[in-house]
N, C-alpha and C positions, 0 to 999 in steps of 0.2 A: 789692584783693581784700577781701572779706567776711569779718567772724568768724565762727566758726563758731556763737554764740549767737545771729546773724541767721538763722540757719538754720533750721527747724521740723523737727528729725531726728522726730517723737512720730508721727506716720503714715505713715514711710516704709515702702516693702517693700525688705526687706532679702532677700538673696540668699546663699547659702554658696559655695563653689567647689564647683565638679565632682570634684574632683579633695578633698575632706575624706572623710574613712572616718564611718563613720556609728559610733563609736563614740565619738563628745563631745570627739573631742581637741582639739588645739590650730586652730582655725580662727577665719578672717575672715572678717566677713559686709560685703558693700557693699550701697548704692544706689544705681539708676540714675534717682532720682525728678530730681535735678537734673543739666542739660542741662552745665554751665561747670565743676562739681564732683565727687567721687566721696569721698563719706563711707564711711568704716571704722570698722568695731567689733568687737570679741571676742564671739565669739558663745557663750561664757561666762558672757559678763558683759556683756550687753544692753542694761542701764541704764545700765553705766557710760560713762568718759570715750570719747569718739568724735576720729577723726581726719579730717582733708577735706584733701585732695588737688585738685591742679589738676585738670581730667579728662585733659587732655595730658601730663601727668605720670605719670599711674596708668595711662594706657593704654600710653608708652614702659615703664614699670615689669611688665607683667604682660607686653606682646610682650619683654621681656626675662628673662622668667621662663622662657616659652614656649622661646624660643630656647633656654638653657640644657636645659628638660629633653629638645631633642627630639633 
């Protein structure tokens, strides 16, 4: 796998959940700009440090979130 400084995060479109309150709390923004990956950021803190995840990884992780809340 790739570092994440091969990565060109500077033009991604970042995305919030559906599910953040529009009041600047605590949320995570991804991208769906790469196909193998799924970059995370604090949408806080924009510039800062980012995290990348497998896409198969984050996709078991959010159907597991899913599950939980339903």
């Amino acid at each position: 796998m790739r570092s994440i400084t091969e990565y060109n995060l500077s033009a991604a479109t970042w995305h919030k959940s559906s599910y953040s309150g529009g009041d600047g709390g605590n949320c995570l923004e991804v991208t769906h700009d790469f196909p193998t990956v799924a970059p995370v950021r604090d949408s806080k803190n924009p510039e800062g440090p980012k995290l990348v995840f497998r896409a198969t990884a984050w996709a078991a992780f959010v159907a597991n979130l899913k599950d939980e809340t339903a």
